[in-house]
Structures are given as C-alpha cells and as structure tokens.
C-alpha positions as a Python dict, from the first residue, in 0.01 Angstrom:
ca = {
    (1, 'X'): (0, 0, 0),
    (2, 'X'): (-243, 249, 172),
    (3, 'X'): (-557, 79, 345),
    (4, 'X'): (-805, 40, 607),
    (5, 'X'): (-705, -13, 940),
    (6, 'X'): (-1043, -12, 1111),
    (7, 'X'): (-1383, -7, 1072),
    (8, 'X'): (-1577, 225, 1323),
    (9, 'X'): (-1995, 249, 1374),
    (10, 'X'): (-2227, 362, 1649),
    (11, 'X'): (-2197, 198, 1956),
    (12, 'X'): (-2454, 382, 2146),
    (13, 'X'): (-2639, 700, 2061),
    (14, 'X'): (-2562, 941, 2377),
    (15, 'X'): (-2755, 1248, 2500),
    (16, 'X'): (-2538, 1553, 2434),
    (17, 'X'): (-2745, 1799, 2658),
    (18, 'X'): (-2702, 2170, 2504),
    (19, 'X'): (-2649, 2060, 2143),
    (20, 'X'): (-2821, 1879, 1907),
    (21, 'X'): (-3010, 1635, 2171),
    (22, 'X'): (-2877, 1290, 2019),
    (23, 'X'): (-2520, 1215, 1899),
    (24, 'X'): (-2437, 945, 1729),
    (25, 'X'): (-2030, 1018, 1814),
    (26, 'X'): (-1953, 695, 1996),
    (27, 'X'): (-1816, 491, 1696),
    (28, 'X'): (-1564, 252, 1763),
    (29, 'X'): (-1443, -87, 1581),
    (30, 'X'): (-1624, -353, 1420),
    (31, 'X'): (-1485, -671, 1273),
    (32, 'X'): (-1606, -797, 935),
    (33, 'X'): (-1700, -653, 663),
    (34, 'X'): (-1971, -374, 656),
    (35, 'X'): (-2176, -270, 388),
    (36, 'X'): (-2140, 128, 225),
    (37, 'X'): (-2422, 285, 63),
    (38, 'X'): (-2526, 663, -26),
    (39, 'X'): (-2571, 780, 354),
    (40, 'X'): (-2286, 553, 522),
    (41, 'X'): (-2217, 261, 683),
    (42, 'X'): (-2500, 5, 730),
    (43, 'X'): (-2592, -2, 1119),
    (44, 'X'): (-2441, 321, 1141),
    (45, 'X'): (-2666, 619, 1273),
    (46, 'X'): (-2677, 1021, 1163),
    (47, 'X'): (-2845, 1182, 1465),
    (48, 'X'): (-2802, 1524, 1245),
    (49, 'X'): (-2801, 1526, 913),
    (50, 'X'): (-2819, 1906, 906),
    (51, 'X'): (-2448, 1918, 1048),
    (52, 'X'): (-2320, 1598, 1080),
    (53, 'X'): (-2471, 1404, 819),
    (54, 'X'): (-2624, 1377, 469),
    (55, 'X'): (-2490, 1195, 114),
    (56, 'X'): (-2181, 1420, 118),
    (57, 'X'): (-2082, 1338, 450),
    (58, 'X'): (-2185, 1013, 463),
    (59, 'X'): (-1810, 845, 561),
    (60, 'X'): (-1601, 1063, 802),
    (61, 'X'): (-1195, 889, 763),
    (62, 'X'): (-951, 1000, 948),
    (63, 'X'): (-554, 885, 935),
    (64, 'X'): (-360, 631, 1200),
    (65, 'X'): (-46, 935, 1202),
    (66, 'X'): (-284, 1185, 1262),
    (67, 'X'): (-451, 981, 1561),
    (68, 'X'): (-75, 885, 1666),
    (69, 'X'): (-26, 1334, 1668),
    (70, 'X'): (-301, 1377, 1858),
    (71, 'X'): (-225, 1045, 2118),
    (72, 'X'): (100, 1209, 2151),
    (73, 'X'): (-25, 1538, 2239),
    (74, 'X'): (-351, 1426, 2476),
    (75, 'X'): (-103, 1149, 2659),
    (76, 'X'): (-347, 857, 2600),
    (77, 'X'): (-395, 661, 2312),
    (78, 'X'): (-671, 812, 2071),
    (79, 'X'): (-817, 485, 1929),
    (80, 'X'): (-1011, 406, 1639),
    (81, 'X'): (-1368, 561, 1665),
    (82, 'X'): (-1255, 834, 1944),
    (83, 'X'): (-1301, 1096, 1714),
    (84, 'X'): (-1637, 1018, 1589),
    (85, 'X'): (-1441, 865, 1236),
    (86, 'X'): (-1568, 557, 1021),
    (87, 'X'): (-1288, 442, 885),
    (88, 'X'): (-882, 480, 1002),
    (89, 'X'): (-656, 458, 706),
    (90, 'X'): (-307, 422, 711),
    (91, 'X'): (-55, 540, 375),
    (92, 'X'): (-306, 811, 223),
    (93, 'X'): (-218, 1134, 309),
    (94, 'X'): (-577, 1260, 412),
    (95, 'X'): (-515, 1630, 543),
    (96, 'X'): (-302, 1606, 178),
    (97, 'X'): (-608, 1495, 25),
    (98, 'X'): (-773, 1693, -282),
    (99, 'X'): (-1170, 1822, -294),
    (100, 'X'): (-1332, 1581, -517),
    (101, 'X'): (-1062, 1281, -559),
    (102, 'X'): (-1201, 980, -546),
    (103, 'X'): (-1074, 652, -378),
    (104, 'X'): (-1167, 295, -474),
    (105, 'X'): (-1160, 91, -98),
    (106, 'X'): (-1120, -332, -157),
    (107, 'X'): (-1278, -446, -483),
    (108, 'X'): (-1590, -251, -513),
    (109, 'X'): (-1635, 152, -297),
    (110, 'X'): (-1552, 426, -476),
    (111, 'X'): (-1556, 768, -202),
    (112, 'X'): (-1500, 1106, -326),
    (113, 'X'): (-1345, 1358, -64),
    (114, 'X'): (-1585, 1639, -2),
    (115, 'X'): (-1468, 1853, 259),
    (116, 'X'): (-1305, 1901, 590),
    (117, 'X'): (-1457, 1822, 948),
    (118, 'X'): (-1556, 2099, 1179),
    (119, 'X'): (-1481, 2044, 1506),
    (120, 'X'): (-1801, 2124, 1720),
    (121, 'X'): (-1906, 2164, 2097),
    (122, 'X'): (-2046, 1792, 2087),
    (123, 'X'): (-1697, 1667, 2009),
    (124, 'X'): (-1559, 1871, 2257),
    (125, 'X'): (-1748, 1723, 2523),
    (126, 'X'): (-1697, 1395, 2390),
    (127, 'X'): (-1295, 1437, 2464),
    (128, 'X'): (-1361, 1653, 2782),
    (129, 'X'): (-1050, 1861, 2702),
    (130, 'X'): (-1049, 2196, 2727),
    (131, 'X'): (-996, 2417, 2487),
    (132, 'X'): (-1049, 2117, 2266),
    (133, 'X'): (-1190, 2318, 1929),
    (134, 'X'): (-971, 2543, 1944),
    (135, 'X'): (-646, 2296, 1983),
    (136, 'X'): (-801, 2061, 1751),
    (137, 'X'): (-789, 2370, 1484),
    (138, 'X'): (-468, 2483, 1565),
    (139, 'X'): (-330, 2135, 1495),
    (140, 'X'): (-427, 2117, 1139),
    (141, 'X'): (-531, 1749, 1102),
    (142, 'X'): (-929, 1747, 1054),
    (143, 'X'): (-987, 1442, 852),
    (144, 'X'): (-1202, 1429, 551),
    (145, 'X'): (-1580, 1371, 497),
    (146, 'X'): (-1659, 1130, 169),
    (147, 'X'): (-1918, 1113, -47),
    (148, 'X'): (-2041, 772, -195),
    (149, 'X'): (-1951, 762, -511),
    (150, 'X'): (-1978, 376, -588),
    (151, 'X'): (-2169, 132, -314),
    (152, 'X'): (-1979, -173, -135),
    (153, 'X'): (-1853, -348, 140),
    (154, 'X'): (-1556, -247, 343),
    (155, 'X'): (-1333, -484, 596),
    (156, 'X'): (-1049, -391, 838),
    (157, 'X'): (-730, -458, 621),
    (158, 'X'): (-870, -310, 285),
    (159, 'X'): (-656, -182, -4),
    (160, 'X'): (-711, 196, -19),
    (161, 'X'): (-582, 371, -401),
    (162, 'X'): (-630, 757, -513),
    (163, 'X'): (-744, 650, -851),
    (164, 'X'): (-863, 1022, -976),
    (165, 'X'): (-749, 1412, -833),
    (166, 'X'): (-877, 1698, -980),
    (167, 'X'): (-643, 1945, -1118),
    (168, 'X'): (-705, 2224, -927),
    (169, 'X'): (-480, 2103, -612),
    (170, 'X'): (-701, 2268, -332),
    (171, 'X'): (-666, 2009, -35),
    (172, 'X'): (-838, 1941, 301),
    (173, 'X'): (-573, 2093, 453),
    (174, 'X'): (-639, 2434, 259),
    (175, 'X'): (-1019, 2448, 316),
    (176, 'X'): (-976, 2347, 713),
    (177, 'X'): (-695, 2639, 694),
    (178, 'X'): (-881, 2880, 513),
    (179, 'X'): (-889, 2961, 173),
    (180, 'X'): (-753, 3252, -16),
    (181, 'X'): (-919, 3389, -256),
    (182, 'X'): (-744, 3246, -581),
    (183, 'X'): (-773, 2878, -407),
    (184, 'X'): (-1141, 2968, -390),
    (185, 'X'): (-1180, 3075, -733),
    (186, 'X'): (-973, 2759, -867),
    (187, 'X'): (-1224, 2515, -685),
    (188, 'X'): (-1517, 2682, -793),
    (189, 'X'): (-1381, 2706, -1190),
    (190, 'X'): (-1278, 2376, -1198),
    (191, 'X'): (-1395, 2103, -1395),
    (192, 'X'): (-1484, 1792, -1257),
    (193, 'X'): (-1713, 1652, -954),
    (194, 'X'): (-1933, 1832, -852),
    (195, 'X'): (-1847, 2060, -450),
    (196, 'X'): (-2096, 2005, -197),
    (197, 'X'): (-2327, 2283, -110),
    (198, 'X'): (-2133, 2380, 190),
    (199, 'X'): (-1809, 2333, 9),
    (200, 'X'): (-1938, 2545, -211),
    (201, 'X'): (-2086, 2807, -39),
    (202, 'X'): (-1704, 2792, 168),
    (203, 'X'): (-1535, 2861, -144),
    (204, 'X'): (-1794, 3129, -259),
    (205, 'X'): (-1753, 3330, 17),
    (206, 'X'): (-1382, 3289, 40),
    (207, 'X'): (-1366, 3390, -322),
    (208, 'X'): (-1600, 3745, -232),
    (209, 'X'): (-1282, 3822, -6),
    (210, 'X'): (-1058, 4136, -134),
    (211, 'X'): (-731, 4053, -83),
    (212, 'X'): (-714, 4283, 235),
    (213, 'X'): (-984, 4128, 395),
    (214, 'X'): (-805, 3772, 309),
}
C-alpha cells in the first residue's frame, strides 16, 4: 500500500544571500502527527510565496526511489527534507502522477497534484553541487507540488490512495519535460479541477507553440 514515509518542516529559516533573502529550505523530519491546512503544514514556514509558496503549492512530496536515484548519483544519502520536500512517499508513482488527481493521506487530507517543482539557484546552493539545476533537470524526477483539497492531520506511516485522475493523462513528468502542444491543449480543455495559474499559463504558452517551434 503506498504511504508516508516522513514528515518534513522548517528547521531553521537560513539567509540565502543573492536570492530571495530568507529560505525556508531546511525541512527535515518530524515525528507525530502534523496538522494540513490550505497553505501547508502547521509550523511550517513559506519565506516566498511568490515562487515557493501559496494554496497551490502548499505541500511539496517527493518519492523514497527518486531520493534513492539521486543518493545513488550524489554518493551520500539524500534524506528526508534534503530537498526542501514535506512529505516522502513510498508506492505512488509521483513523476507518474497526473495534473489535478487527488490523493486522500490517513483518514481525513485530500491533496490535489498541481504542478512540477522548479529547481532554483536557492536549492542549488542548498546541495552545493555544481551544475546542480541543470543535473537535477536532466534527471527527470522533480516531485510534485499539492494543493489542499481537504484539511487534516498527517503522521509518518500514513496510507497514501489515488482516489480520482483526470482523463486527460498529462503527468508531472510531461510538464517538468515540456509540453507539446496537443498535451497543452488536452490540459487546458479538460474537464475537471481547476490548473493553477502558473500551470496554466505553462500550458497556454506551450499550446501557442507551432509545431516547429515545439
């Protein structure tokens, strides 16, 4: 059964000279259970809500194989909160994941996927490898950004379940690839949750794309 593995918040806000002042990237693992509302994880901390925050990217997840890729690659172990993620999850495929499916965590969350994470210059200097948004691109494994659909408590150990997917198939791994322009166009046509307004504007302008400029 897919679940939660671990439970990451703030440890300490750090001064990221040269970028947006304040980061709030040190998560790592907290026992117990932890309330979710609309903007995250109680005792958690946005520092940016213009580009690392806000309702639809109030719960950054990321999955224990992908971690395990990346440990394998960096030759140290990339533990739970390295990468700035609230939650590690184990048995959902989360590059595999779908824009707008929604998963019900323990007995009460409900998060809806909203889009990929962009690797940025602060999480570069919080690894200290080089090259670091560049490899973390080339890799393919971004993790997801959720929206709270549902508030509730989460705990380490959680039962994780898919329990809607839109029908229009466009995953994480498609947006954080970039999309052609008939993905674009299915996400925007489809039915269903509503995209995000960057989402959105990322599938607009991938749909404006001729198929030579694609």
């Amino acid at each position: 059964m897919p679940s939660v593995t671990a439970v990451c918040r703030v440890h300490a806000l750090l001064d990221d000279a040269g970028s947006v002042g304040v980061t709030a990237i040190d998560k790592r693992p907290v026992e117990g259970e932890v309330a979710v509302k609309k903007m995250g994880l109680r005792g958690d901390v946005q520092a940016s809500r213009v580009h690392h925050g806000g309702p639809d990217k109030a719960v950054y997840a990321y999955a224990d194989v992908d971690a395990e890729h990346f440990s394998s690659l960096l030759g140290y172990e990339v533990t739970p909160g390295l990468f700035g993620e609230n939650l590690r999850t184990d048995g959902v495929d989360v590059t595999g994941a779908v824009i707008g499916e929604r998963w019900a965590v323990g007995e009460t969350l409900v998060l809806q996927v909203t889009m990929p994470r962009t690797p940025c210059a602060t999480f570069a200097r919080r690894l200290g490898e080089s090259g670091w948004v560049r490899r973390f691109q080339t890799e393919g494994r971004p993790g997801a950004y959720l929206s709270v659909v549902k508030a509730g408590p989460v705990s380490p150990g959680d039962e994780l379940s898919v329990v809607s997917r839109p029908d229009h198939g466009v995953t994480i791994g498609d947006v954080f690839g970039g999309l052609s322009p008939e993905q674009a166009a299915r996400l925007l046509d489809a039915p269903g949750p509503r995209l995000s307004e960057v989402m959105r504007g990322i599938a607009e302008k991938a749909a404006a794309r001729t198929p030579v400029d694609a």
